[in-house]
NUMIPA-33775 format. One record per residue (C-alpha): residue number from 1; x, y, z; residue in three letters. Coordinates in steps of 0.001 Angstrom, whole numbers, plus 500000, padded with zeros to 6 digits. Example, Ala and Ser with C-alpha at 12.3 -4.5 7.8 and 13.67 -1.06 7.14 Angstrom:
n,c1,c2,c3,res
1,512300,495500,507800,ALA
2,513670,498940,507140,SER
This chain:
n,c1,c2,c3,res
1,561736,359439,643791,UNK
2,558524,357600,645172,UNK
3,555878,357836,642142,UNK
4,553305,359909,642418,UNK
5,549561,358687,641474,UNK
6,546729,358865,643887,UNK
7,546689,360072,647172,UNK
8,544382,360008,649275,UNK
9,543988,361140,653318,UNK
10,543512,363972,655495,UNK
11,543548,367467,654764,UNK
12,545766,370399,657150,UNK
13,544329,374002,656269,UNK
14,547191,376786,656524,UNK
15,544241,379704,656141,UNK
16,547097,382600,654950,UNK
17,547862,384326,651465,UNK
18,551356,384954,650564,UNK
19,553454,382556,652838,UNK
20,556568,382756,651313,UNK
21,559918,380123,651180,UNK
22,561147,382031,654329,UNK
23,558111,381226,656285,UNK
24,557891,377459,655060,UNK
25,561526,377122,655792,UNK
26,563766,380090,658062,UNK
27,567121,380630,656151,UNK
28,569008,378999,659771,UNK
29,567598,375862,658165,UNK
30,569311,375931,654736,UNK
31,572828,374992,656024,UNK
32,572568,371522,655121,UNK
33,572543,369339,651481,UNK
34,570239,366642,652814,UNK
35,566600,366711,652747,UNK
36,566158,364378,655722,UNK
37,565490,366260,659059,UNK
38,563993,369548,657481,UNK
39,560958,368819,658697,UNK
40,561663,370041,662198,UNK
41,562284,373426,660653,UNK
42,558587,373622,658411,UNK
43,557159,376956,659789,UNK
44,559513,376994,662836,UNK
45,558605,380461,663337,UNK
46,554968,379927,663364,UNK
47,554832,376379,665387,UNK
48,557401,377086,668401,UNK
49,557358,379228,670891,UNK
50,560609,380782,671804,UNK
51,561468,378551,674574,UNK
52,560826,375564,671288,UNK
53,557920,374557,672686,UNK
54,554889,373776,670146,UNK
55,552164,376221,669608,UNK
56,548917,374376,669943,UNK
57,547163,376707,667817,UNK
58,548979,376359,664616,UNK
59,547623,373963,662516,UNK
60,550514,371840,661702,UNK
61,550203,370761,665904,UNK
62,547068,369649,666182,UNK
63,546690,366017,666832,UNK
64,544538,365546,663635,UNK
65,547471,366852,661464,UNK
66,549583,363923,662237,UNK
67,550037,361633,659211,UNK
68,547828,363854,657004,UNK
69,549141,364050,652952,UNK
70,547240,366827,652112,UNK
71,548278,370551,652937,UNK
72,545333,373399,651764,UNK
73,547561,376358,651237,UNK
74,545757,380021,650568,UNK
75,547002,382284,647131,UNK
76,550441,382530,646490,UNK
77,551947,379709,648187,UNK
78,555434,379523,647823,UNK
79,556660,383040,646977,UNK
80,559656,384851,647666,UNK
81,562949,383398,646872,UNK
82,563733,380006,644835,UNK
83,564380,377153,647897,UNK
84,564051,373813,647138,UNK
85,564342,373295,650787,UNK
86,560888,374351,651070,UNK
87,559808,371651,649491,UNK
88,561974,368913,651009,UNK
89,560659,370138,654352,UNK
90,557065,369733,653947,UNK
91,557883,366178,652117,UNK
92,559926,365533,654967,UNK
93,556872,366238,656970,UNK
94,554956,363752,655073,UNK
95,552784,366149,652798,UNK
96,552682,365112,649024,UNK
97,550831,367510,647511,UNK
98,549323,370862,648511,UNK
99,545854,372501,647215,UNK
100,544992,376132,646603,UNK
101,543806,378317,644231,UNK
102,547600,379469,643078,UNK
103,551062,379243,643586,UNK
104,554350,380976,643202,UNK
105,556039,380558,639485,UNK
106,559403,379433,641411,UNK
107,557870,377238,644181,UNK
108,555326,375248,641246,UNK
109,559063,374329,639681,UNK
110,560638,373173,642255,UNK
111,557784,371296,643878,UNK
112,557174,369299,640501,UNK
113,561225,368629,640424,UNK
114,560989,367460,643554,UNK
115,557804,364956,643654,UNK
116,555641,367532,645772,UNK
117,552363,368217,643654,UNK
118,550889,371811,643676,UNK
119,546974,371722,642652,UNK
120,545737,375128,641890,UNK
121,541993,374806,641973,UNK
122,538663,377403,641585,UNK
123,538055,379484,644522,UNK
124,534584,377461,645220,UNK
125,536395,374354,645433,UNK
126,538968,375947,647967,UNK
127,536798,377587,650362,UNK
128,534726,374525,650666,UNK
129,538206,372695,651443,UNK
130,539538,375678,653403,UNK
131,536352,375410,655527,UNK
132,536907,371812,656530,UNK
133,540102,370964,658008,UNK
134,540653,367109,658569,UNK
135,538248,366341,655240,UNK
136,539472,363245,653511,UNK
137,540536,363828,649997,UNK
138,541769,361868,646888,UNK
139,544293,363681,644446,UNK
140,544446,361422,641232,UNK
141,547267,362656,639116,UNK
142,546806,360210,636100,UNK
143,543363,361844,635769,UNK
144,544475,365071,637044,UNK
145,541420,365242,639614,UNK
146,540901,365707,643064,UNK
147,537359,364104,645020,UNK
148,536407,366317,647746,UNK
149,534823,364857,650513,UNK
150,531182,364860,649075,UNK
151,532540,363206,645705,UNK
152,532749,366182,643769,UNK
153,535499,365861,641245,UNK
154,537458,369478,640504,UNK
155,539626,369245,637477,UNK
156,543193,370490,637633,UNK
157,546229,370708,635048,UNK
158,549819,369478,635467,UNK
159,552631,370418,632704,UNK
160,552555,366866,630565,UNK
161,556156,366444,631183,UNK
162,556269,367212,634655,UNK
163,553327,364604,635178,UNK
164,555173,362071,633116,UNK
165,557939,361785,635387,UNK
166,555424,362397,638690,UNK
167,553903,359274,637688,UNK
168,556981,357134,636809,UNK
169,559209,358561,640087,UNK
170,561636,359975,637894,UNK
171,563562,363145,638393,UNK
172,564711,365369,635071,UNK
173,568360,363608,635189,UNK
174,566617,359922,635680,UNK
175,564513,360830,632431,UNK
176,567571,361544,630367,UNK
177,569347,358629,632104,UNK
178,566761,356260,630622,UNK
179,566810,357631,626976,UNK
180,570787,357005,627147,UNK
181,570643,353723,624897,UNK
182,568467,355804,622212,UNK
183,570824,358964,622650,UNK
184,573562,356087,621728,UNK
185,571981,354814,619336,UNK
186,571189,358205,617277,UNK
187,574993,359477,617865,UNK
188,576454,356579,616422,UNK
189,573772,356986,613271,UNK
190,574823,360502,613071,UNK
191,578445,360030,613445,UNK
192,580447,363068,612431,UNK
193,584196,364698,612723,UNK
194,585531,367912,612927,UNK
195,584840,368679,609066,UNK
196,581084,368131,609507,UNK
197,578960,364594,608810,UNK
198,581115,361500,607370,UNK
């Protein structure tokens, strides 16, 4: 997992409440294990038309999207059910991190698992970024702060362990992985057999 520290670009506005895991990614997505490719499926119902041509209205398919990190997402991004391909398709798309002022329980889990950072931030600081699509931002996780485009710096929190292995590119499994020499070390200290500790 890439490691997660500043970033810094363009911002895509998504102006809707409640988009849900069915919306980010359709269910005739889901059939595969691999998280390469999903991006062609992030809001397929709301970017093609039926014939699969691109709707140039939806944000996501305007030229200045292209390349941009930084998706601003209204309340309750990420609801409905748990799908972790949610968040492999809008990495896949090249978003790292999405802004708004809250997100689903379920989503916020599986987006830190995953090296996707939520920011939940105050309403002010939203609307100002809701009301300028393509503003450059920088999301410092160390610091957990994002600069809006005037400089303005909006404080946000991350769960301390979650941001530990953000900013070191580790996963829950690499984390245990790397404490395997101490885990060693403390069951050989505390060596025991079926009738309790030698």
């Amino acid at each position: 997992m890439e490691p997660f520290r500043v970033v810094s670009g363009r911002t895509v506005v998504l102006p809707m409440d409640d988009v849900d895991t069915d919306q980010i990614i359709p269910a005739r997505f889901l059939k595969g294990t691999t998280r390469s490719g999903l991006g062609r499926g992030l809001f397929a119902d709301r970017r093609y038309e039926a014939d699969g041509s691109l709707r140039t209205d939806f944000p996501l398919n305007r030229p200045e999207a292209a390349g941009a990190p930084v998706l601003v997402v209204g309340r309750n991004f990420g609801c409905g059910s748990s799908r972790e391909h949610a968040v492999w398709a809008l990495a896949d798309q090249g978003f790292r991190a999405a802004i708004g002022p809250s997100f689903a329980d379920i989503f916020r889990s599986n987006a830190l698992k995953n090296g996707f950072l939520p920011v939940a931030v105050p309403a002010e600081a939203h609307a100002r970024l809701a009301a300028a699509p393509g503003a450059t931002v920088t999301i410092d996780l160390e610091n957990q702060q994002v600069a809006l485009p005037d400089g303005t710096r909006v404080a946000f929190t991350v769960d301390p362990f979650a941001r530990h292995c953000l900013l070191h590119g580790v996963d829950e499994m690499d984390f245990l992985i790397g404490g395997s020499d101490a885990i060693t070390a403390y069951e050989s200290r505390h060596d025991t057999h079926p009738g309790g500790p030698k």
